[in-house]
N, C-alpha and C positions, 0 to 999 in steps of 0.2 A: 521826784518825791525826796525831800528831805525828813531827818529822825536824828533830834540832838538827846542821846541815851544818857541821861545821868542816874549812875548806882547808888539808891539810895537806904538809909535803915529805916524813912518813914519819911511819907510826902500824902500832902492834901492839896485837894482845891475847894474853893469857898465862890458861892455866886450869891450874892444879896446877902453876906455872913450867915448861909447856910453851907455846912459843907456837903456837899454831893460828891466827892470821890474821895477816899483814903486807902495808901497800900502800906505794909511794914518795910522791911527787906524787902527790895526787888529795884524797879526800874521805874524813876518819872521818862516817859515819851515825849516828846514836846515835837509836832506831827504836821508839816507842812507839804501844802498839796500842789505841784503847779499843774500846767497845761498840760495835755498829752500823759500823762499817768493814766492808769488802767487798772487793774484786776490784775492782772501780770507783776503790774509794780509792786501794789502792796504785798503780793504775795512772797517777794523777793523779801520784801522791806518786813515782814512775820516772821520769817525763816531767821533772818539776821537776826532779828530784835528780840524773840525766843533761843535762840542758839549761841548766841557769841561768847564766850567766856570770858567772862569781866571778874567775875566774882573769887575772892581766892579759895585754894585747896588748902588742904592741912598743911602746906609746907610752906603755905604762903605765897603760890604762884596762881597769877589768875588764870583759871585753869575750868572752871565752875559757870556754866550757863543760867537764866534766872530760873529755868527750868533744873537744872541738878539741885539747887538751892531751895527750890519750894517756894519760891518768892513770887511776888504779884507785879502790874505795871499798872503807873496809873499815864493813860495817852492823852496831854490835851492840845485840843487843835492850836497852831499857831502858822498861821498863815504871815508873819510879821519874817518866817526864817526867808521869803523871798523878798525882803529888800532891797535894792540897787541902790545903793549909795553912792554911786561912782560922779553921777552930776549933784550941783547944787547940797544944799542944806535939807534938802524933804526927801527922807526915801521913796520910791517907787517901787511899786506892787503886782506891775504889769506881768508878773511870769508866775502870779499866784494865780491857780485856779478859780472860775469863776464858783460863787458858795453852794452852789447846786450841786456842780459836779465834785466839789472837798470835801463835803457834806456827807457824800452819799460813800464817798474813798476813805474817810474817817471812819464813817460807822462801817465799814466791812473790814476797815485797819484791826478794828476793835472787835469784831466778831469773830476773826479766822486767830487771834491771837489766843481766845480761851478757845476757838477750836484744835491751837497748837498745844494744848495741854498748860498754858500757863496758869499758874495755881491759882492766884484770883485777876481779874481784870475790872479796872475802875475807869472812868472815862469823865469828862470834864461836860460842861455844854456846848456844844457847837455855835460860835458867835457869841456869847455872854460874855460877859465882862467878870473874868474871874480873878482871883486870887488866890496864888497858888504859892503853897508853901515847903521844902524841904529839907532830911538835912542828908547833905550829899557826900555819901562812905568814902573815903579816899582821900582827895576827891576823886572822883574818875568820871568822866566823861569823855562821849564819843560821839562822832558828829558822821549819820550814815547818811550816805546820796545815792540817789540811783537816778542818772539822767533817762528819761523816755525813750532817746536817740541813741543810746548806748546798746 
């Protein structure tokens, strides 16, 4: 499972120029699933993505989880973060989960997240062609991995 965290003051996504997810402060999740992930994963992958302190303290040290902050996440699936690039000119997708099994590790990504106490939780559509807008605090981002095999 991959989770590219960028901190932001306010991010949406948009499917047919409706928007269906907005958070203020907090965290865009961009949420890629591959093979052999589990329930075990994402749950590693909540713990992190609720907990990490990215955000600063009074002193200016990031020090502040999206949870100390009060902040929201909006997660949208992006099965593109497993690309292989390594041959040829066309990425390859092969180590992306099949949409059944991403689908189903998506929405429990997204459910155990407001059952970590995150303040609000927003979520994109699973497979839609969306567009997703932000503006990213810092900037700061963080690129989290958790191999299945590890």
């Amino acid at each position: 499972m991959k989770v590219v965290l960028q901190r932001v003051s306010e991010a949406s996504v948009r499917v047919d120029g409706q928007v269906v997810g907005q958070v203020g402060q907090g965290l865009l999740a961009l949420v890629g699933i591959g093979h052999g992930d589990s329930l075990e994963t994402v749950r590693w992958m909540v713990q992190k993505t609720s907990q990490l302190r990215i955000f600063e303290d009074d002193a200016g040290k990031m020090n502040r989880s999206v949870l100390d902050v009060g902040g929201g996440v909006l997660a949208i699936s992006q099965f593109t973060l497993y690309a292989d690039c390594r041959k040829g000119r066309r990425p390859a997708f092969t180590d992306a989960a099949a949409p059944d099994h991403a689908k189903q590790l998506y929405g429990q990504y997204v459910q155990l997240l407001g059952e970590a106490g995150v303040h609000e939780v927003q979520a994109g559509i699973f497979a839609a062609d969306m567009k997703v807008s932000l503006v990213n605090d810092g900037p700061v981002t963080i690129i989290l991995e958790q191999d299945p095999r590890d």
